[in-house]
KOLTORTI-486570 format. One line per field, with one value per residue (C-alpha): residue number from 1; residue in three letters; x, y, z. Coordinates in nm, 3 decimals, padded with zeros to 5 digits, m for minus. Example, Ala and Ser with C-alpha at 12.3 -4.5 7.8 and 13.67 -1.06 7.14 Angstrom:
REM KOLTORTI-486570
resi = (1  2) .
resn = (ALA  SER) .
px = (01.230  01.367) .
py = (m00.450  m00.106) .
pz = (00.780  00.714) .
//
This chain:
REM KOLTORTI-486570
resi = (1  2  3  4  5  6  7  8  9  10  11  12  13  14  15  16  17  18  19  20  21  22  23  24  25  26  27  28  29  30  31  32  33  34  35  36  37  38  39  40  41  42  43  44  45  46  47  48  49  50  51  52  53  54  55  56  57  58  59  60  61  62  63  64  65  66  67  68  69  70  71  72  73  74  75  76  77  78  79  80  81  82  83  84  85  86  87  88  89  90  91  92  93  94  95  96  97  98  99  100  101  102  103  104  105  106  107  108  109  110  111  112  113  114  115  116  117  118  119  120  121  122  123  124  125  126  127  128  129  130  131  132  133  134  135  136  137  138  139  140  141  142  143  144  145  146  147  148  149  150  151  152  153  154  155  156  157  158  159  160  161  162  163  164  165  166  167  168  169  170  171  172  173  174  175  176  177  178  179  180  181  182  183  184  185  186  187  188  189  190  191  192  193  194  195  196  197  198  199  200  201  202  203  204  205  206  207  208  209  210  211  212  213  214  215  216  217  218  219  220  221  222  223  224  225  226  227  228  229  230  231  232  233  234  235  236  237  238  239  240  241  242  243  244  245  246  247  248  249  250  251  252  253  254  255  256  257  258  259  260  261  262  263  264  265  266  267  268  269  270  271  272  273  274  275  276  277  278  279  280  281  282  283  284  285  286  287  288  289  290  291  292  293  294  295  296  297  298  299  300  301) .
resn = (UNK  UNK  UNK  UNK  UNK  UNK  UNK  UNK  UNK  UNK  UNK  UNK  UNK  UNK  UNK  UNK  UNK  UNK  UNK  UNK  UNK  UNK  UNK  UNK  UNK  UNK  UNK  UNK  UNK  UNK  UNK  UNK  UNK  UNK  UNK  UNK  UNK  UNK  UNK  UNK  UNK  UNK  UNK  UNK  UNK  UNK  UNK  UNK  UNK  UNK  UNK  UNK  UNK  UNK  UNK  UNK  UNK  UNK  UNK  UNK  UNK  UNK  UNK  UNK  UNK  UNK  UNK  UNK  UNK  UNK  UNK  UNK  UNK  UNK  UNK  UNK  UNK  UNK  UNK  UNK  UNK  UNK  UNK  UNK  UNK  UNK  UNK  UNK  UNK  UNK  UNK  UNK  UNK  UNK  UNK  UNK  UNK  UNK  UNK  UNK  UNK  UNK  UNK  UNK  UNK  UNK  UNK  UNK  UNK  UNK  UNK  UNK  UNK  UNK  UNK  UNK  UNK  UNK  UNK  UNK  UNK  UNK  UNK  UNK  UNK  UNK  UNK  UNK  UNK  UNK  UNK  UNK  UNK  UNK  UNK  UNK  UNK  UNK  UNK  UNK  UNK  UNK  UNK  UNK  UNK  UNK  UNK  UNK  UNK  UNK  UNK  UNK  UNK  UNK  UNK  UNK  UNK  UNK  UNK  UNK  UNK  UNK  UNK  UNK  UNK  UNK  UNK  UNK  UNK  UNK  UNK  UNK  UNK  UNK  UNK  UNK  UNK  UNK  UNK  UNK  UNK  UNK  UNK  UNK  UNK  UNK  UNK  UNK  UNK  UNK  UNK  UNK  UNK  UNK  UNK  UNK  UNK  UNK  UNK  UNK  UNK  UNK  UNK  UNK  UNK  UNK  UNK  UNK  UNK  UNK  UNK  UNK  UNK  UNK  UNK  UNK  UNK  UNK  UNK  UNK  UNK  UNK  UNK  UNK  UNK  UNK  UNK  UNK  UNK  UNK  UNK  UNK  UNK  UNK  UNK  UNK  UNK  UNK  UNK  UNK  UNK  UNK  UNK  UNK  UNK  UNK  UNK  UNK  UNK  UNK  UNK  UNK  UNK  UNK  UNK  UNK  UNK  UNK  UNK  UNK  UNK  UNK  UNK  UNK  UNK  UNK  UNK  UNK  UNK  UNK  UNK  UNK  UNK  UNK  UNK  UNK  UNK  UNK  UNK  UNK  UNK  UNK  UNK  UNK  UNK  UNK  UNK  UNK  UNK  UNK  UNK  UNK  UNK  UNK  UNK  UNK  UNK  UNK  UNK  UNK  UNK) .
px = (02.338  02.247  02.511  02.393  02.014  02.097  02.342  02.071  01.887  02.034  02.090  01.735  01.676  01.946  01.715  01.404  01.595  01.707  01.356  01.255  01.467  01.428  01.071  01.098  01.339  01.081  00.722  00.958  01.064  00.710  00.574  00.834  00.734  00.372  00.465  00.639  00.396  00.098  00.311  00.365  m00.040  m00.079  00.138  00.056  m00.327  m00.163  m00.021  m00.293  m00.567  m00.667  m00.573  m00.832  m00.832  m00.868  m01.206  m01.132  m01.447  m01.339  m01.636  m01.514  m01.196  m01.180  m00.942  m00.940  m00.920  m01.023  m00.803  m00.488  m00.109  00.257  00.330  m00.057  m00.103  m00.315  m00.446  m00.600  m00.813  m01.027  m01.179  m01.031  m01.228  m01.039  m00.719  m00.623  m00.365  m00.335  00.087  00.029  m00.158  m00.080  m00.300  m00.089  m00.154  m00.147  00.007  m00.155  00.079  00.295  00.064  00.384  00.259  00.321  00.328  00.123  00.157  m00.121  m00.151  m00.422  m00.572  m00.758  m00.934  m01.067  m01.099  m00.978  m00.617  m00.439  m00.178  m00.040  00.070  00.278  00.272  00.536  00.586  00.735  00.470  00.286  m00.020  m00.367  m00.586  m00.416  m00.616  m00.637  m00.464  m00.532  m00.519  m00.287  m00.302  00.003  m00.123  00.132  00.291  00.304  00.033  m00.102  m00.457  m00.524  m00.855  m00.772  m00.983  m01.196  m01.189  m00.793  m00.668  m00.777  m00.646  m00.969  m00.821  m00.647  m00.947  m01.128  m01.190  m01.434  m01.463  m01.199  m01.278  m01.373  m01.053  m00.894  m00.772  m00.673  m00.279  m00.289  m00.082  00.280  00.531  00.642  00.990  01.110  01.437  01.526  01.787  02.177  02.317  02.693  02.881  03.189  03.060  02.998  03.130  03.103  03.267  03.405  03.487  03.474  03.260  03.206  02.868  02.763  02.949  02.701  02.830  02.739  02.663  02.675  02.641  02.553  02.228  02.110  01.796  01.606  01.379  01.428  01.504  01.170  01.336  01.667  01.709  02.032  02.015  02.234  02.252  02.311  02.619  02.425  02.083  02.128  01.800  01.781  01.828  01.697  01.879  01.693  01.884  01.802  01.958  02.257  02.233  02.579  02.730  02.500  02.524  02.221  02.323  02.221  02.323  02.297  02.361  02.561  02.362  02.354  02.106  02.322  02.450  02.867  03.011  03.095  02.746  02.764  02.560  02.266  02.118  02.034  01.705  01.615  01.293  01.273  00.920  00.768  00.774  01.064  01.292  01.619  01.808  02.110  02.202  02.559  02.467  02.455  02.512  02.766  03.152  03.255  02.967  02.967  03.344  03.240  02.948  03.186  03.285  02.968  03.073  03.203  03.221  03.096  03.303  03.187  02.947  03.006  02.652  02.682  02.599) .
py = (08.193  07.895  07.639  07.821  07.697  07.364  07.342  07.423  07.193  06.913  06.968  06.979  06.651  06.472  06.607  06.512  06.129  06.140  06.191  05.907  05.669  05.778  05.790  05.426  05.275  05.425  05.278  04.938  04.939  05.042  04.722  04.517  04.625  04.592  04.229  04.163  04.315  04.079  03.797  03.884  03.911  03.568  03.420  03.513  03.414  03.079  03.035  03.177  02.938  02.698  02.358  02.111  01.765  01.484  01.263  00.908  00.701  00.383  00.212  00.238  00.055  m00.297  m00.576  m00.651  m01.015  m01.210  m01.480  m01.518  m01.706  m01.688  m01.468  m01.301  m00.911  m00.780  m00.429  m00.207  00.095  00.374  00.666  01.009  01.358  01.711  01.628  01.921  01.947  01.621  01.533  01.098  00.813  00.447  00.174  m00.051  m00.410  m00.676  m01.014  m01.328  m01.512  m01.270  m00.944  m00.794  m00.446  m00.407  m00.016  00.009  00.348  00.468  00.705  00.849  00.657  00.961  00.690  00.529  00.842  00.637  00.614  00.290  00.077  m00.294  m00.583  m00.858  m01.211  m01.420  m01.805  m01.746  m01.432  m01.559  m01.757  m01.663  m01.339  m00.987  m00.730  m00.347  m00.170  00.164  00.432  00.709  01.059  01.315  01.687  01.989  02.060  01.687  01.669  01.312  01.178  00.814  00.623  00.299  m00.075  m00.102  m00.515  m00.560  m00.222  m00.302  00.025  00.238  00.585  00.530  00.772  00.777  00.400  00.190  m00.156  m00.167  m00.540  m00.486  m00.456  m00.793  m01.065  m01.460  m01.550  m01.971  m02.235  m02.034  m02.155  m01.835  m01.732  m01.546  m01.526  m01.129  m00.942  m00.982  m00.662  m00.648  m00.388  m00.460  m00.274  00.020  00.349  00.713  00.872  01.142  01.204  01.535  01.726  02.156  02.313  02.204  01.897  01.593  01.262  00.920  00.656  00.282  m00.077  m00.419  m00.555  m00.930  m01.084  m01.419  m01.192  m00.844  m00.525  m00.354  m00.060  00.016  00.313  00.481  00.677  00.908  01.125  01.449  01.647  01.851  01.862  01.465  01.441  01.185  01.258  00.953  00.820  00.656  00.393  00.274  m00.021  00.035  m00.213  m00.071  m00.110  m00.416  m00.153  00.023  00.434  00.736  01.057  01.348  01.718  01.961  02.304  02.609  02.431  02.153  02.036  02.101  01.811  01.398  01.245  00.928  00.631  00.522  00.214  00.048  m00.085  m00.342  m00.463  m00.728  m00.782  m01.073  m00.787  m00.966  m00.732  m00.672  m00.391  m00.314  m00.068  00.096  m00.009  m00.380  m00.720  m00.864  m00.751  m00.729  m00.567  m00.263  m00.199  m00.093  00.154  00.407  00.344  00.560  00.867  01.145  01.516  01.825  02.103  02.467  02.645  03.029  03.233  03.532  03.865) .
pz = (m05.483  m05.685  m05.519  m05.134  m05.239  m05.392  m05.048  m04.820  m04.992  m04.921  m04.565  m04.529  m04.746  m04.519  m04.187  m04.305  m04.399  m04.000  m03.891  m04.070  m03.995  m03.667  m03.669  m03.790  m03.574  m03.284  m03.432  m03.466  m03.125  m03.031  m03.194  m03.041  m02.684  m02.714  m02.893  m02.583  m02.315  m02.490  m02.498  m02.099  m02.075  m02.240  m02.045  m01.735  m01.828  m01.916  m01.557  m01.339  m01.534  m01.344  m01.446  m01.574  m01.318  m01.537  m01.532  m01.576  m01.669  m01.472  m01.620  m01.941  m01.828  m02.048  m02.173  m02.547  m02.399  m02.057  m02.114  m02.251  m02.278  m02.359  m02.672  m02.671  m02.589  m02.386  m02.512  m02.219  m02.255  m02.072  m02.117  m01.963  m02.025  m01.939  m02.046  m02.186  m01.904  m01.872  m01.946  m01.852  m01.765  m01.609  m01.515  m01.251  m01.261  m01.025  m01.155  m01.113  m00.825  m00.626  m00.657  m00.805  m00.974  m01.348  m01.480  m01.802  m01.954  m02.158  m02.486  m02.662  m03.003  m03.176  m03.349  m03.065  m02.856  m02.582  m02.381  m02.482  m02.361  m02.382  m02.142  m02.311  m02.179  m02.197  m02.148  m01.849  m01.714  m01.405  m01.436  m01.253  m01.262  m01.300  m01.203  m01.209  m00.902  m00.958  m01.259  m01.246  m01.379  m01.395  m01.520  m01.617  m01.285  m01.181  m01.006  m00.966  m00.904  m00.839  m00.865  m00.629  m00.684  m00.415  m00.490  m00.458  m00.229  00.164  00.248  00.321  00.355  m00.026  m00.216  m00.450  m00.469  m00.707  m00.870  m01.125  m01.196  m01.567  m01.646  m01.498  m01.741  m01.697  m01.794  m01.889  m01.948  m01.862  m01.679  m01.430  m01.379  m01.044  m01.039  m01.011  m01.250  m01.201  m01.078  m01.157  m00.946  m01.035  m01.365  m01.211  m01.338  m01.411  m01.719  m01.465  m01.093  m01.081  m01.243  m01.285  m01.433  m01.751  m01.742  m01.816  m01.592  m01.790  m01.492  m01.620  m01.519  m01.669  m01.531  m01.682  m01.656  m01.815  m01.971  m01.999  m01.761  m01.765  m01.529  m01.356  m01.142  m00.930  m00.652  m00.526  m00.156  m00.238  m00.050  00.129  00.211  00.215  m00.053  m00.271  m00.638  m00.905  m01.222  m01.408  m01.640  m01.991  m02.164  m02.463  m02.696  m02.821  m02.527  m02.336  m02.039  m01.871  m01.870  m01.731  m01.702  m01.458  m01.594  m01.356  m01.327  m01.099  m00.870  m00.796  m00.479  m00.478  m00.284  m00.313  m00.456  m00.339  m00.452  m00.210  m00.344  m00.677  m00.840  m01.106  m01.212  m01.491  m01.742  m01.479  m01.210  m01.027  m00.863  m00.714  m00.477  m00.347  m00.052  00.027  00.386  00.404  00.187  m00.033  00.122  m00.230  m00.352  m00.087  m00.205  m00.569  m00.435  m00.459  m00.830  m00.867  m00.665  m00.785  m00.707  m00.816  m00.797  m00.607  m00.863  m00.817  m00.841  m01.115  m00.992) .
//
Protein backbone atom coordinates (compact mmCIF):
# COMPACT_ATOMS: atom_id res chain seq x y z
CA UNK A 1 0.00 0.00 0.00
CA UNK A 2 2.91 2.08 0.99
CA UNK A 3 4.96 1.74 -2.47
CA UNK A 4 1.06 2.31 -4.45
CA UNK A 5 0.98 5.86 -2.37
CA UNK A 6 4.59 6.86 -2.68
CA UNK A 7 3.90 5.64 -6.66
CA UNK A 8 0.95 7.73 -7.05
CA UNK A 9 2.81 10.23 -5.65
CA UNK A 10 5.08 10.79 -7.90
CA UNK A 11 2.98 10.65 -10.87
CA UNK A 12 1.24 13.47 -9.56
CA UNK A 13 4.58 15.46 -8.71
CA UNK A 14 5.77 14.74 -12.41
CA UNK A 15 2.03 16.38 -13.63
CA UNK A 16 2.09 19.21 -11.63
CA UNK A 17 6.19 19.72 -13.08
CA UNK A 18 4.41 19.47 -16.82
CA UNK A 19 2.00 22.16 -15.98
CA UNK A 20 4.64 24.29 -15.09
CA UNK A 21 6.85 24.11 -17.50
CA UNK A 22 4.11 24.37 -19.63
CA UNK A 23 2.56 27.13 -17.99
CA UNK A 24 6.00 28.82 -18.43
CA UNK A 25 6.92 28.14 -21.82
CA UNK A 26 3.19 29.84 -22.52
CA UNK A 27 3.60 33.29 -20.25
CA UNK A 28 7.24 33.31 -22.24
CA UNK A 29 5.82 33.05 -25.51
CA UNK A 30 3.10 35.45 -24.34
CA UNK A 31 5.77 38.10 -23.55
CA UNK A 32 7.51 37.48 -26.70
CA UNK A 33 4.37 38.27 -28.81
CA UNK A 34 3.29 41.30 -27.07
CA UNK A 35 7.30 42.34 -27.33
CA UNK A 36 6.82 41.87 -30.88
CA UNK A 37 3.25 43.40 -31.47
CA UNK A 38 4.71 46.84 -29.57
CA UNK A 39 7.69 46.75 -31.46
CA UNK A 40 5.11 46.51 -34.66
CA UNK A 41 3.12 49.63 -32.97
CA UNK A 42 6.37 51.64 -32.68
CA UNK A 43 7.29 51.10 -35.77
CA UNK A 44 4.59 51.76 -37.62
CA UNK A 45 4.25 55.22 -35.53
CA UNK A 46 7.85 55.69 -36.74
CA UNK A 47 6.81 55.44 -40.47
CA UNK A 48 3.47 57.17 -40.55
CA UNK A 49 5.15 60.40 -38.61
CA UNK A 50 5.47 62.91 -40.59
CA UNK A 51 8.90 63.95 -41.39
CA UNK A 52 10.34 67.21 -40.09
CA UNK A 53 11.48 69.66 -43.45
CA UNK A 54 14.59 71.18 -42.50
CA UNK A 55 14.80 75.16 -41.85
CA UNK A 56 17.93 76.53 -43.10
CA UNK A 57 18.66 80.09 -41.69
CA UNK A 58 20.37 81.40 -44.93
CA UNK A 59 21.20 84.49 -43.02
CA UNK A 60 23.25 82.81 -40.83
CA UNK A 61 25.29 81.53 -43.81
CA UNK A 62 29.13 83.05 -43.35
CA UNK A 63 32.83 82.54 -44.38
CA UNK A 64 35.41 82.30 -41.59
CA UNK A 65 37.36 84.51 -44.20
CA UNK A 66 36.50 87.05 -47.26
CA UNK A 67 39.70 86.76 -48.74
CA UNK A 68 42.02 84.22 -49.14
CA UNK A 69 45.10 82.23 -51.27
CA UNK A 70 46.91 79.06 -52.16
CA UNK A 71 47.30 76.67 -49.11
CA UNK A 72 44.47 78.79 -46.81
CA UNK A 73 40.99 77.05 -45.87
CA UNK A 74 38.06 78.34 -46.14
CA UNK A 75 35.62 77.14 -43.25
CA UNK A 76 31.78 77.60 -44.18
CA UNK A 77 28.88 77.50 -41.85
CA UNK A 78 24.96 77.91 -41.41
CA UNK A 79 22.45 77.37 -39.31
CA UNK A 80 19.71 74.47 -39.99
CA UNK A 81 16.68 73.93 -37.36
CA UNK A 82 14.40 70.53 -37.62
CA UNK A 83 16.90 68.27 -38.46
CA UNK A 84 15.91 65.57 -36.67
CA UNK A 85 15.25 63.86 -40.03
CA UNK A 86 17.59 65.55 -41.60
CA UNK A 87 20.37 62.56 -43.17
CA UNK A 88 22.81 65.69 -45.26
CA UNK A 89 23.66 68.99 -46.18
CA UNK A 90 25.81 70.75 -49.12
CA UNK A 91 26.41 74.24 -49.92
CA UNK A 92 27.49 74.32 -53.83
CA UNK A 93 29.90 76.89 -54.75
CA UNK A 94 30.60 78.78 -57.68
CA UNK A 95 34.42 79.27 -58.51
CA UNK A 96 35.83 82.46 -59.28
CA UNK A 97 36.58 82.15 -63.33
CA UNK A 98 34.60 79.38 -65.05
CA UNK A 99 31.44 79.29 -62.60
CA UNK A 100 32.46 75.61 -62.26
CA UNK A 101 30.31 74.31 -59.06
CA UNK A 102 32.30 72.93 -56.12
CA UNK A 103 30.19 70.39 -53.65
CA UNK A 104 30.90 71.31 -50.02
CA UNK A 105 29.38 68.83 -47.69
CA UNK A 106 28.47 70.00 -44.36
CA UNK A 107 28.39 68.30 -40.67
CA UNK A 108 27.18 69.32 -37.51
CA UNK A 109 29.82 71.02 -34.74
CA UNK A 110 27.76 70.45 -31.40
CA UNK A 111 29.96 73.11 -30.18
CA UNK A 112 29.06 75.60 -32.51
CA UNK A 113 25.50 74.42 -32.96
CA UNK A 114 26.01 75.12 -36.48
CA UNK A 115 26.57 72.72 -39.81
CA UNK A 116 30.22 72.99 -40.93
CA UNK A 117 32.20 72.35 -43.85
CA UNK A 118 35.61 73.35 -45.63
CA UNK A 119 36.87 74.56 -49.12
CA UNK A 120 40.66 74.19 -49.64
CA UNK A 121 42.50 76.50 -51.98
CA UNK A 122 45.22 75.58 -53.74
CA UNK A 123 47.98 77.48 -55.76
CA UNK A 124 46.54 76.48 -58.66
CA UNK A 125 42.42 77.02 -57.47
CA UNK A 126 40.92 79.76 -59.65
CA UNK A 127 41.27 83.29 -58.77
CA UNK A 128 38.17 85.83 -58.40
CA UNK A 129 34.94 85.70 -56.19
CA UNK A 130 33.27 82.25 -55.36
CA UNK A 131 30.04 82.53 -54.35
CA UNK A 132 27.17 80.48 -52.82
CA UNK A 133 24.92 78.61 -55.47
CA UNK A 134 22.50 77.12 -53.50
CA UNK A 135 22.22 74.95 -50.12
CA UNK A 136 21.07 71.52 -50.25
CA UNK A 137 19.17 69.39 -47.82
CA UNK A 138 18.64 65.45 -48.12
CA UNK A 139 16.07 64.09 -45.19
CA UNK A 140 15.43 60.15 -44.44
CA UNK A 141 13.76 59.05 -47.60
CA UNK A 142 15.99 61.28 -49.86
CA UNK A 143 14.06 63.84 -50.17
CA UNK A 144 15.90 67.06 -51.19
CA UNK A 145 15.09 70.77 -50.62
CA UNK A 146 17.13 73.52 -52.17
CA UNK A 147 17.31 77.21 -51.19
CA UNK A 148 18.74 78.83 -54.66
CA UNK A 149 20.91 82.58 -54.63
CA UNK A 150 18.78 84.91 -56.00
CA UNK A 151 22.24 87.10 -56.90
CA UNK A 152 24.02 84.26 -59.07
CA UNK A 153 20.82 81.71 -60.28
CA UNK A 154 18.83 83.73 -63.33
CA UNK A 155 16.51 80.95 -63.41
CA UNK A 156 13.23 82.42 -61.82
CA UNK A 157 11.11 79.30 -61.50
CA UNK A 158 14.29 77.56 -59.34
CA UNK A 159 12.32 78.23 -55.58
CA UNK A 160 12.80 79.23 -52.84
CA UNK A 161 15.42 81.87 -53.77
CA UNK A 162 17.24 84.61 -51.50
CA UNK A 163 20.54 86.56 -51.28
CA UNK A 164 23.09 84.06 -50.39
CA UNK A 165 25.88 86.72 -50.80
CA UNK A 166 27.11 86.52 -47.13
CA UNK A 167 28.63 83.66 -47.79
CA UNK A 168 30.96 84.59 -50.92
CA UNK A 169 34.77 84.77 -50.45
CA UNK A 170 37.83 86.32 -52.67
CA UNK A 171 40.63 83.53 -53.93
CA UNK A 172 44.20 85.88 -54.63
CA UNK A 173 47.30 85.64 -56.01
CA UNK A 174 46.85 81.75 -57.59
CA UNK A 175 47.77 80.77 -60.64
CA UNK A 176 44.53 78.46 -62.01
CA UNK A 177 44.93 75.18 -63.59
CA UNK A 178 42.25 73.74 -66.21
CA UNK A 179 43.42 71.02 -67.62
CA UNK A 180 40.73 68.07 -66.81
CA UNK A 181 41.72 64.49 -65.32
CA UNK A 182 43.35 61.70 -67.59
CA UNK A 183 40.91 58.95 -68.06
CA UNK A 184 42.79 55.73 -69.02
CA UNK A 185 40.50 53.10 -70.64
CA UNK A 186 42.79 50.91 -71.53
CA UNK A 187 42.68 50.28 -67.57
CA UNK A 188 39.43 49.35 -67.51
CA UNK A 189 38.25 46.17 -65.86
CA UNK A 190 35.87 44.16 -63.83
CA UNK A 191 37.06 41.40 -61.45
CA UNK A 192 34.26 39.19 -63.17
CA UNK A 193 32.13 38.82 -66.36
CA UNK A 194 29.59 37.04 -65.22
CA UNK A 195 28.19 37.36 -62.25
CA UNK A 196 25.04 35.23 -60.12
CA UNK A 197 23.30 36.77 -56.84
CA UNK A 198 25.39 37.68 -54.16
CA UNK A 199 28.36 37.99 -56.16
CA UNK A 200 29.97 41.59 -55.55
CA UNK A 201 31.71 42.86 -59.16
CA UNK A 202 34.92 45.20 -58.36
CA UNK A 203 34.92 47.86 -61.43
CA UNK A 204 38.40 49.70 -61.78
CA UNK A 205 40.35 52.22 -63.76
CA UNK A 206 43.31 54.63 -63.37
CA UNK A 207 42.22 58.25 -63.56
CA UNK A 208 45.30 61.09 -63.15
CA UNK A 209 45.00 64.53 -62.54
CA UNK A 210 47.53 67.70 -61.60
CA UNK A 211 45.79 67.93 -58.49
CA UNK A 212 43.59 65.48 -57.23
CA UNK A 213 40.27 63.46 -58.37
CA UNK A 214 37.67 65.12 -56.24
CA UNK A 215 34.91 62.52 -57.86
CA UNK A 216 34.78 59.74 -60.46
CA UNK A 217 31.62 58.06 -61.33
CA UNK A 218 30.57 54.89 -63.90
CA UNK A 219 27.55 54.38 -65.40
CA UNK A 220 26.08 51.52 -66.56
CA UNK A 221 22.55 50.77 -68.90
CA UNK A 222 20.86 48.29 -67.32
CA UNK A 223 19.66 45.01 -69.51
CA UNK A 224 16.40 45.70 -69.39
CA UNK A 225 14.46 48.51 -68.51
CA UNK A 226 17.54 50.45 -70.18
CA UNK A 227 17.82 52.74 -66.62
CA UNK A 228 20.80 53.98 -65.67
CA UNK A 229 22.45 52.54 -62.59
CA UNK A 230 25.59 54.88 -60.93
CA UNK A 231 29.04 53.64 -59.60
CA UNK A 232 30.49 55.74 -57.84
CA UNK A 233 34.45 55.33 -57.73
CA UNK A 234 36.89 56.06 -54.91
CA UNK A 235 40.63 56.22 -55.24
CA UNK A 236 43.07 52.99 -53.90
CA UNK A 237 46.05 54.20 -52.78
CA UNK A 238 47.11 50.40 -52.76
CA UNK A 239 46.43 49.93 -55.98
CA UNK A 240 46.68 53.87 -57.64
CA UNK A 241 43.24 52.68 -59.24
CA UNK A 242 39.80 54.38 -58.65
CA UNK A 243 37.21 51.19 -57.62
CA UNK A 244 33.82 50.50 -57.22
CA UNK A 245 31.73 47.89 -56.76
CA UNK A 246 28.16 46.84 -57.60
CA UNK A 247 26.45 43.96 -55.43
CA UNK A 248 24.20 41.38 -57.39
CA UNK A 249 20.72 41.05 -55.51
CA UNK A 250 17.21 39.75 -56.25
CA UNK A 251 16.26 43.15 -57.68
CA UNK A 252 18.78 43.16 -60.24
CA UNK A 253 18.44 43.37 -63.83
CA UNK A 254 19.67 39.67 -65.45
CA UNK A 255 21.34 40.53 -68.73
CA UNK A 256 24.86 42.19 -70.35
CA UNK A 257 25.33 45.62 -68.18
CA UNK A 258 27.10 47.50 -70.37
CA UNK A 259 29.04 50.65 -69.61
CA UNK A 260 27.32 54.05 -70.70
CA UNK A 261 29.70 56.77 -70.05
CA UNK A 262 32.37 57.81 -67.54
CA UNK A 263 32.88 60.92 -65.23
CA UNK A 264 35.83 62.65 -63.58
CA UNK A 265 35.98 65.74 -61.72
CA UNK A 266 39.35 66.94 -60.31
CA UNK A 267 39.65 69.63 -56.88
CA UNK A 268 39.74 72.98 -59.42
CA UNK A 269 36.20 71.75 -60.62
CA UNK A 270 37.72 70.79 -64.05
CA UNK A 271 36.05 67.91 -65.56
CA UNK A 272 36.15 65.21 -68.01
CA UNK A 273 33.57 62.50 -69.78
CA UNK A 274 33.55 59.87 -71.90
CA UNK A 275 30.53 58.24 -73.84
CA UNK A 276 30.36 54.57 -75.47
CA UNK A 277 28.81 56.54 -78.40
CA UNK A 278 31.38 58.81 -79.84
CA UNK A 279 35.28 59.94 -79.53
CA UNK A 280 38.58 58.36 -79.36
CA UNK A 281 38.49 54.90 -81.93
CA UNK A 282 40.66 53.33 -79.40
CA UNK A 283 38.95 54.49 -76.56
CA UNK A 284 35.28 53.19 -77.63
CA UNK A 285 37.01 49.61 -78.10
CA UNK A 286 37.77 49.19 -74.26
CA UNK A 287 34.04 50.33 -73.19
CA UNK A 288 33.30 46.93 -73.13
CA UNK A 289 36.17 45.86 -70.74
CA UNK A 290 33.49 47.07 -68.25
CA UNK A 291 30.58 44.82 -69.27
CA UNK A 292 29.72 41.97 -67.86
CA UNK A 293 26.66 39.82 -67.24
CA UNK A 294 24.47 38.84 -64.67
CA UNK A 295 23.17 35.62 -64.74
CA UNK A 296 19.00 34.78 -64.47
CA UNK A 297 18.10 35.22 -60.68
CA UNK A 298 15.28 32.61 -59.93
CA UNK A 299 12.46 34.22 -57.43
CA UNK A 300 11.88 31.78 -54.23
CA UNK A 301 8.43 30.73 -53.68
Amino acid sequence: MRKNLIKWGILLLSFVMVLCCTGCANNSAILQTKAAEKKDVTNAQTSNRKLQKPVVDYATLKADKTEVTGGEKVKISVKITHDADMESAYVYYMSGITRNLKMVELKYNEKTRLYEGYIEISNSSESGTWKAESILTVDSKDRTRNIYNSVTVSDITLKPREDLSSGDFTVINTTPEYNPPTIEMSTLKVSQKTAKLGDKIKISIKITDETAIQRAMIFYTKPESQQSETIKLTYNKDTKMMEGYYEVTDTSESGEWKVNYIIAQDNNCNSVTLTSVWGNEEDLKCFANGDFVVEEIEEEF
